[in-house]
N, C-alpha and C positions, 0 to 999 in steps of 0.2 A: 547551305540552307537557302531557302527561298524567301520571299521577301514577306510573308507572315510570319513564318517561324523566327526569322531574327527577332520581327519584333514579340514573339511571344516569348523568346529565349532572353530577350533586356527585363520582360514583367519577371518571368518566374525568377531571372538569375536574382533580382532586387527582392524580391518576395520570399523567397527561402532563405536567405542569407540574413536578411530582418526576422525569421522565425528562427533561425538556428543558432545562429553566433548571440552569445549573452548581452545585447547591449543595454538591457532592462537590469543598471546596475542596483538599483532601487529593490532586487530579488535577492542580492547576497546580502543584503541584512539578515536575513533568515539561518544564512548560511552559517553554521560552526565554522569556527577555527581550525585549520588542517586539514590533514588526510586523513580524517579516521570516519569508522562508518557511516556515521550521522549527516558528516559534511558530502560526502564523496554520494552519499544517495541524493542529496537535496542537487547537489551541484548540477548530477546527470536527470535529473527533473526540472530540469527548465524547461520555462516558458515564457514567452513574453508579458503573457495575459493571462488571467482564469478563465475569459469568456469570450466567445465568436465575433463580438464584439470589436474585439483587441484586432482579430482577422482582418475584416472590414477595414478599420485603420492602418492597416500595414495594408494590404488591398491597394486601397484608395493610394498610399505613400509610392508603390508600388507603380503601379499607373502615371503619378506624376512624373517618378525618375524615368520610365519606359519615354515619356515623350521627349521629357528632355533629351533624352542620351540617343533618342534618333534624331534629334534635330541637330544634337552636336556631333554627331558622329559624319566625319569628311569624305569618308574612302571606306567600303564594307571592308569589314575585316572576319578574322577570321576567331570564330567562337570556340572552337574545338579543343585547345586545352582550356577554357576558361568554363568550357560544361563539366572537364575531365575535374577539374580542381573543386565546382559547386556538387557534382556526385559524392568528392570524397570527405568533403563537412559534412551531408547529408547522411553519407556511410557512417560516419564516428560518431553522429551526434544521436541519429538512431541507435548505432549500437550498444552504446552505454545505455539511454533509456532502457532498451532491451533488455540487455545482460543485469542492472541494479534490480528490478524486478521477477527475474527469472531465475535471480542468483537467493531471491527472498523466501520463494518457491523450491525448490533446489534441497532447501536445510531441514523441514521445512519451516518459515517465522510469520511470513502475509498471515496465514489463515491458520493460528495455531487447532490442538485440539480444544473442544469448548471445557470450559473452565467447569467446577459443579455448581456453579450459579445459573451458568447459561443451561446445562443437563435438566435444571429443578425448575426453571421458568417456562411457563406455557406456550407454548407454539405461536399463538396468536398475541402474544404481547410482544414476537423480537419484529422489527422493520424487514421489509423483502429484502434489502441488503444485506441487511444482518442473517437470514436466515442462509444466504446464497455462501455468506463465509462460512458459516458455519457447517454445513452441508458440505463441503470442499475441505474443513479442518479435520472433522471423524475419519475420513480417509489419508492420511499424509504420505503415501503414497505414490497416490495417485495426483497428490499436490505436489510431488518431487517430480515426478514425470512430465508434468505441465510446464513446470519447470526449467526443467534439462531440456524438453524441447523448444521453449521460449529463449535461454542460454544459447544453445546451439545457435539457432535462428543468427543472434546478434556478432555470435562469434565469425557466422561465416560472410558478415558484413565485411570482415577487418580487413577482404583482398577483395583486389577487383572480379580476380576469375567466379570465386563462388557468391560474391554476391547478389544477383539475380535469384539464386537460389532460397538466398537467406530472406531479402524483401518477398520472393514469395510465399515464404511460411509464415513471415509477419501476417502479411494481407489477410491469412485466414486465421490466423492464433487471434491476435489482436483487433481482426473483425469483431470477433466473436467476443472479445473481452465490451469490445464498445457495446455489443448488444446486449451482452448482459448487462452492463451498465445502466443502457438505456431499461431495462426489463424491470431491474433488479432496484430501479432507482437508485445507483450508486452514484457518486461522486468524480469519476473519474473521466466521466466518457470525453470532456471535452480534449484531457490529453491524450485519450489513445486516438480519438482520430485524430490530435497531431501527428503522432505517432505515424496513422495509418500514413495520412496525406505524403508524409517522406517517403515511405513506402513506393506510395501507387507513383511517385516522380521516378523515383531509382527502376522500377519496373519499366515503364515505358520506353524506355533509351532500348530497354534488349527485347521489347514487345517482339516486333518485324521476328528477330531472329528467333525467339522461343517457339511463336507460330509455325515459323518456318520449318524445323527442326522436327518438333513435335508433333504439331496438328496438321503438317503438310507433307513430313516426312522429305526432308529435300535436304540435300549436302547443302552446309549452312558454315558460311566463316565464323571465327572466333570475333570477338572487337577491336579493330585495330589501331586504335586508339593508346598510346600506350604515354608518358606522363614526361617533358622534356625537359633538362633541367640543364643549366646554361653553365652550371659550375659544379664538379661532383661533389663537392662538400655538403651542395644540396638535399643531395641523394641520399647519403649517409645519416643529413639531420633529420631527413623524411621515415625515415627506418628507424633511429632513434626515438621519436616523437609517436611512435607505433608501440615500439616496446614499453615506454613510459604508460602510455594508454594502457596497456594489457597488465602491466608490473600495477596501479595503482587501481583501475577500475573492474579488473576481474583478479589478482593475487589480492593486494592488501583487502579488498573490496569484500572478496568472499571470506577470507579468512576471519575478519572483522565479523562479519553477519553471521558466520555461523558459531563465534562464541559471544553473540549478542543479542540474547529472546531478548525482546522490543513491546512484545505485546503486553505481555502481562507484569505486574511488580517484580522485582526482584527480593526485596528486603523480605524476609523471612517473619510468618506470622506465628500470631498465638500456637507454643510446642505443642504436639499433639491434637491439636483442636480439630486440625481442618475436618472437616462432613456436614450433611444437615443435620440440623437440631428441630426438631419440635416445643414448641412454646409451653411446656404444661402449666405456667403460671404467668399472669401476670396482674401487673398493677400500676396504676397511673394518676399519680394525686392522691396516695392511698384509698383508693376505690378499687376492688378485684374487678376485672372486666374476664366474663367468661367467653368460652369460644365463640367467634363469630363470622361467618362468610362474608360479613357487611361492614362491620365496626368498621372506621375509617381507623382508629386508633391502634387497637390490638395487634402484634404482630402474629402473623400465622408461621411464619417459621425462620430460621436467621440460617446463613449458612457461614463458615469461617475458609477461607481459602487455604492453602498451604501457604501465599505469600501474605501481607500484611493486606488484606482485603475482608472486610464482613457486609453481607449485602442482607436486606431486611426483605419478607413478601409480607406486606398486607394490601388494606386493601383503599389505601389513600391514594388519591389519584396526584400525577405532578407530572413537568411537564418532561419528557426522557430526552437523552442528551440525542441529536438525531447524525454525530459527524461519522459523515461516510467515504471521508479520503483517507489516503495512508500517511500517516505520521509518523515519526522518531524522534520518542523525547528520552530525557533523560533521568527523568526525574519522575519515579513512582506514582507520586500522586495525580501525574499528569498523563500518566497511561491508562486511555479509555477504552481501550479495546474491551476489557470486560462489560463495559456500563452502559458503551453509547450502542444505540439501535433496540435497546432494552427495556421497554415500560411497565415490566412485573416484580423490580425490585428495587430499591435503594441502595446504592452502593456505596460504601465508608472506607477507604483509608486510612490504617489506624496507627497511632505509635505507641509500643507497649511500656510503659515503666515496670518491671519487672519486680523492682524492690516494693513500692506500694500499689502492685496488683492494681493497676491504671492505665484502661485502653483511652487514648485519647483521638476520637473518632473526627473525620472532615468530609462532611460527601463530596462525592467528586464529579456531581455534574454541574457546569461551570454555570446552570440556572441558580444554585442553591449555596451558592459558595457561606453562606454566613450560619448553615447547618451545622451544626458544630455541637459533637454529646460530648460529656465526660462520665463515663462508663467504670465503677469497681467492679472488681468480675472476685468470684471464689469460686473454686473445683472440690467440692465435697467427694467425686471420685472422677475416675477417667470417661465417664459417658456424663456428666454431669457438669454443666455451667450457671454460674450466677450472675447476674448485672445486674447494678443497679444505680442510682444516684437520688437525690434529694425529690424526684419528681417519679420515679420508675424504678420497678423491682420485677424482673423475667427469670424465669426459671426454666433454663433448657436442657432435655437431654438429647443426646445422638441418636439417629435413628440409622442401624447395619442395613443401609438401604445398599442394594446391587444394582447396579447399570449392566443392560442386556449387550448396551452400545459397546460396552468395554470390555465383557469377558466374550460374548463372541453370541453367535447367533446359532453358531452350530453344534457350541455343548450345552450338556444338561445342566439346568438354571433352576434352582428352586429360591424363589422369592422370601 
């Protein structure tokens, strides 16, 4: 190395290693207990920082150790397994982001299909992010194939020979994920271009030779750099420490995720109910309020999920929940993926008493947490629901509505 490059080789070695290696213990609070899906996605989601910000100060941290460690440094030495060893954090630390992600895609769980709240809500009431999931969910397909070539990508971090290859599928998979980000105004973009920035490092060590190769077409060595180890039990723990990675962060990892929908409730709602209903009745303070496209009050129509979810359209305005990162909770009422980026409907939470015919409703956006109905419901027949309580009396029935999105576009649909 020449007498720049070492000192660029003391910044980035000190700059990467403060972005890669967890020492921002203050993030595993967050973290579940164990190995199971929830912990094992948060873990391989690290970051130092949420904001560029955070960069800056590692930057700046970065910089100070760079000078130090020229000034303390006696005799040049020799960097060459010490780039070899900061590649191969930067390979695994990448790869897991990679693979938790791509393994989310894969099932598929990130962008399920849209729920029938999200089918019956207006176009212009879901957020650009929200519309971007959703768009990506209608096909799951083609959200598994994003997927499996995002997976791929991180898998082939996990050796030195293919890894070039794999940073370069990042660069463009996960370009693109930034820019939708940026587009879509999503939440994420600050970690994919962490993401990226590992990337574009791992790339430039094999730049010379990919050019070479490729764009110049010229007999081109392999890298001969290869990993020295003073005692072979080393060797052995190095290969261990590889399998354990692959055993916990793509076995247990995916098997986990894929008997684990994330997005939507689990707990099982009102039997039979789920579809839309139309309002034919209602009443509010015993006053009949007739149909209206304005009433702030009235609800225009309720929809019941298959899980424990009932989401109301009228036409009161509030403020919609806007969170546009991916989260894993575990707990029902804390899964917004139906509610947030949504401003055309109210969304409720509910738990059923089944002996006294009592839905006991919680909205679930964390603006309104003190929203709270207590709902009797009676079924005079199977298209037919009643609610009511001391302030409210709705009378709804189902409406045999067909989704074009669902049965197909290419057979005969009659409405």
């Amino acid at each position: 190395m020449s007498g720049y490059q070492r000192i660029l080789f003391r910044f980035f070695f000190i700059y990467f290693v403060l972005q890669a290696v967890p020492f921002n213990f203050k993030y595993f609070e967050r973290v579940p207990a164990g190995f199971g899906f929830r912990s094992l996605f948060y873990i391989s989601r690290y970051m130092p920082g949420d904001s560029f910000a955070t960069w800056g100060i590692i930057a700046i941290i970065a910089l100070a150790g760079t000078i130090i460690w020229s000034l303390t440094e006696r005799k040049n030495q020799s960097y060459e397994q010490l780039y070899y060893w900061l590649r191969v954090i930067l390979r695994y630390r990448l790869a897991a982001g990679i693979i938790a992600y791509g393994l989310l895609k894969v099932f598929p769980q990130q962008m399920p299909f849209p729920s029938i709240s999200q089918l019956n809500t207006h176009y212009g009431d879901f957020t650009a992010w929200k519309l971007f999931a959703i768009s990506t969910g209608i096909v799951p397909s083609m959200e598994s194939f994003l997927g499996l070539v995002e997976t791929t990508a991180g898998l082939l971090l996990l050796s030195r020979r293919t890894a070039p290859i794999g940073a370069g599928i990042i660069l463009t998979f996960t370009g693109n994920v930034f820019l939708s980000n940026l587009a879509y105004e999503g939440g994420e973009y600050v970690y994919s271009l962490y993401l990226i920035s590992m990337a574009v490092f791992l790339i430039v060590y094999d730049l010379q030779r990919i050019i070479s190769l490729i764009s110049l077409q010229q007999p081109t060595a392999p890298d001969p750099v290869k990993p020295q180890y003073k005692k072979a039990w080393l060797r052995y723990a190095g290969i261990s420490l590889k399998l354990l990675f692959i055993f916990f962060f793509v076995g247990v990892y995916g098997i986990t995720a894929n008997k684990t929908p994330y997005q939507y409730p689990l707990q099982a709602g009102l039997s039979g109910a789920a579809g839309i209903y139309n309002v034919d009745a209602f009443k509010y303070k015993g006053a009949t309020l007739p149909y209206s496209l304005t009433d702030s009050i009235r609800w225009k129509d309720v929809v019941f999920e298959n899980w424990a979810t009932l989401s109301v359209s009228s036409n009161q305005t509030f403020a919609p929940d806007l969170s546009n990162t991916e989260e894993i909770y575990d707990n029902d009422a804390d899964r917004n993926f139906e509610s947030s980026g949504n401003a055309g409907r109210r969304f409720y939470t509910y738990v059923n008493d089944t002996a006294k015919h009592i839905l006991y409703l919680q909205n679930k956006n964390n603006h309104y947490k003190d929203d709270r109905l207590l709902l009797h419901y009676e079924r005079p027949d199977s298209n037919t629901i009643i609610l009511y309580n001391d302030s409210l009396h709705v009378v709804l029935s189902k409406l045999n509505k067909k989704y074009p999105l669902i049965i197909g576009r290419r057979k005969p649909l009659k409405l």
